[in-house]
N, C-alpha and C positions, 0 to 999 in steps of 0.2 A: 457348563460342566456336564459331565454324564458319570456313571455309576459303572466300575468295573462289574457288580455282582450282579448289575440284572444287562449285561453284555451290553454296554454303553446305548440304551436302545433310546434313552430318550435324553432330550438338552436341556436344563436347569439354567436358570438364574438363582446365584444365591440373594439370599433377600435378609438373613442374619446371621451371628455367627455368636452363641452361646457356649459357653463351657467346653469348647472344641467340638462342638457339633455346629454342622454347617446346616442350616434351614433352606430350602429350594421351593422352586416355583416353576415349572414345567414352562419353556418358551412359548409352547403350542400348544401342549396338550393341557386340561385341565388338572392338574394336580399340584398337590403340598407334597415333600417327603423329606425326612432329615439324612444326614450320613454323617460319617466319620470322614475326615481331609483323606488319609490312605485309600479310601474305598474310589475317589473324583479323578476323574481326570479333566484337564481343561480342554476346550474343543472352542470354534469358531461359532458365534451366535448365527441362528436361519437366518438364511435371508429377507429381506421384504417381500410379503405375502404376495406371489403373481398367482394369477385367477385362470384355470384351465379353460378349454374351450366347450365345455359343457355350460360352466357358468357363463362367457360371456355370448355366447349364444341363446343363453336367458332372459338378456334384455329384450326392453320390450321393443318391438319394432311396427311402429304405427305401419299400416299398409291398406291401401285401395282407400276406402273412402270410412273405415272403421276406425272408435278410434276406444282405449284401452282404460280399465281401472282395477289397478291392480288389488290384492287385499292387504289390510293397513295390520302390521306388527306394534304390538308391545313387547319388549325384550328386560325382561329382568334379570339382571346377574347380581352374582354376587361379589366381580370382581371386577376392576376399573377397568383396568388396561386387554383383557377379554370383550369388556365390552366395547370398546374404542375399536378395534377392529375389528367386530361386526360392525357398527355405525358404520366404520368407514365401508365394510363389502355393500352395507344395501346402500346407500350412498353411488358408487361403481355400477351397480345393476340399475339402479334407478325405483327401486320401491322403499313407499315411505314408511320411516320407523321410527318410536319412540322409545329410549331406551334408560332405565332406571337401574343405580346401582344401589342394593339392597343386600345387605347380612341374610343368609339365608336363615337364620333361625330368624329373623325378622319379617319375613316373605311372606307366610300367610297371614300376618297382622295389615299388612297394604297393598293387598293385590287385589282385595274387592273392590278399595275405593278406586283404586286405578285403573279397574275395568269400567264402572261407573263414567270415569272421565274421557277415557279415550277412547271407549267403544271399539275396541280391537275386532279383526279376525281372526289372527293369528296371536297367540300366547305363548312366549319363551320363560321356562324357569329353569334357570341353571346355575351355573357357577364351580366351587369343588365337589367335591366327592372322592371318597376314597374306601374300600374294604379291608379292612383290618387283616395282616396277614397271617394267615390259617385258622379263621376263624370261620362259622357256616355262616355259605352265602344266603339262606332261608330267614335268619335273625336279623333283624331289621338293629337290633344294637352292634353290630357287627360293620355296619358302616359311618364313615362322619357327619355325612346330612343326607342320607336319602329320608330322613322322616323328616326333616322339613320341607323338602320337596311333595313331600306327600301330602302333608299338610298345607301346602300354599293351592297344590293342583286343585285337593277337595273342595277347600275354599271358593277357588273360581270355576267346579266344576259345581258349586252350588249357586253360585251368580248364575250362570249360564250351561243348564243339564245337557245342549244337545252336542253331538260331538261335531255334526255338519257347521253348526253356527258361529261355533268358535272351536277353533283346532289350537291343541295345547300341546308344546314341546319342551320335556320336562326330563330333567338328571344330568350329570356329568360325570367325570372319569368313574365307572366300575361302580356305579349306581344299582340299585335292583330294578332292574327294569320291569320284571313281574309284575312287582306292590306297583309300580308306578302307572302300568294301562289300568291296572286295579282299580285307582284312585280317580282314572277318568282321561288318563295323558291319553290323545291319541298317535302321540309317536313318543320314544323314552327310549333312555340309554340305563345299564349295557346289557344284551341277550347273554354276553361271556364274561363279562366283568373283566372288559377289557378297557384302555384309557381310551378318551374320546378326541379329536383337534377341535380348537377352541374355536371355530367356524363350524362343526357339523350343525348344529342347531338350525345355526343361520339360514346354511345351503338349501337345509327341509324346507325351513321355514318361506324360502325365496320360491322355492320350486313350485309349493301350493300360490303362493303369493299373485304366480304369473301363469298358471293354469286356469283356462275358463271353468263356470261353475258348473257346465253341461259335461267337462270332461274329468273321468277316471284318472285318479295318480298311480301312475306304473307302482307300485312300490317297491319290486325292486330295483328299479333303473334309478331312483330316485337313494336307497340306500347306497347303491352302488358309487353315487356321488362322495360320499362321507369315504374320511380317511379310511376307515374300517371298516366298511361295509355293514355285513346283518349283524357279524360279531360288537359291532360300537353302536348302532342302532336302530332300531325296529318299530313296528307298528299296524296300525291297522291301517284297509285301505278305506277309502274315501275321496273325495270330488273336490276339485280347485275350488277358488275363491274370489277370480275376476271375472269382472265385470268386461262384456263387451258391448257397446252401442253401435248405433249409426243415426245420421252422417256425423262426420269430425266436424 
């Protein structure tokens, strides 16, 4: 389904159907939103997620006599089937991930202990998000979980203060992404409060993943990856995460 009134821009699954209001679920993009039947129209579900040539040009490709360690994700969302297909993209790339599905008002109650256990480098906190419409975007009650998002980053930005040591990718659709480097993210969605594809995370997350630790992340070659660019999300720059040895 899509929405005549925001010019059928995005694809819904409905997911319930209360009192003549239809409950959605964005195919791709992270978002909740309700409508009225009149307002829907029916359209053809995405396709199956194909992977451009940026991403599979990210795999890792042992060469000469070196040989590769990528840096290790922990991915917590807040929703199942978003995170089934990150598993599956870093799965495709070939870098290893751990991934927990977590209520975000539940996040920062179990992200210390699962930093504890997996020893991550990279840190994903995401899931919905959404801003309330015409409300200011400055008021943190103004959106649906950017304060628990905030609240999980702090947490694990208290586990571990450096932002080189553990890189954390934090918000989803039209998040504040302000409060959110605030809180210690060093990448977060959204600069416009715009929606996000339920892979941006991921993509960052991959990019540093498979960059040596000696090299600079473009950032914005590396936004430029994500559905939406600087508008969906942003950051600070900073140095990859692998590990290169020798001999293989």
């Amino acid at each position: 389904m899509t929405r005549k009134s925001y010019n059928n821009d995005t694809v819904f699954k409905v997911i319930n159907i209360k009192n003549g209001i239809y409950y959605l679920k964005g195919a791709e993009v992270r978002l909740y939103a309700d409508s009225e039947y009149s307002d829907l129209v029916k359209c053809e579900e995405p396709k199956e997620e194909s992977y451009n040539d940026d991403v599979r040009s990210s795999k890792i490709k042992e060469k000469d006599d070196y040989f590769y360690l990528p840096g290790k994700i922990l991915h917590i969302d807040g929703d199942n089937e978003y995170l089934e297909k990150c598993l599956k993209y870093y799965k495709h790339i070939g870098v290893y991930a751990i991934g927990k599905k977590i209520k975000e008002e539940d996040m920062y109650e179990q992200v210390g202990l699962l930093l504890k256990e997996y020893k991550p480098d990279i840190l994903i906190i995401t899931g919905h998000d959404a801003l309330k419409k015409g409300e200011s975007i400055t008021n943190l009650d103004s959106y649906k979980n950017t304060k628990n998002f905030i609240k999980a980053v702090k947490t694990a930005r208290n586990y571990e203060k450096s932002h080189e040591k553990l890189v954390i990718i934090a918000g989803a659709c039209q998040s504040n992404y302000e409060e959110l480097i605030k809180a210690g993210a060093n990448y977060a969605s959204s600069p416009k409060r715009v929606n996000i594809h339920a892979l941006d995370p991921a993509i960052i997350a991959v990019t540093i993943a498979l960059t040596e630790r000696n090299k600079e992340i473009d950032l914005k070659k590396v936004l430029e990856k994500t559905k939406y660019g600087k508008d969906g999300m942003g950051g600070i720059i900073g140095n990859g995460l692998m590990y290169v040895g020798y001999p293989r």
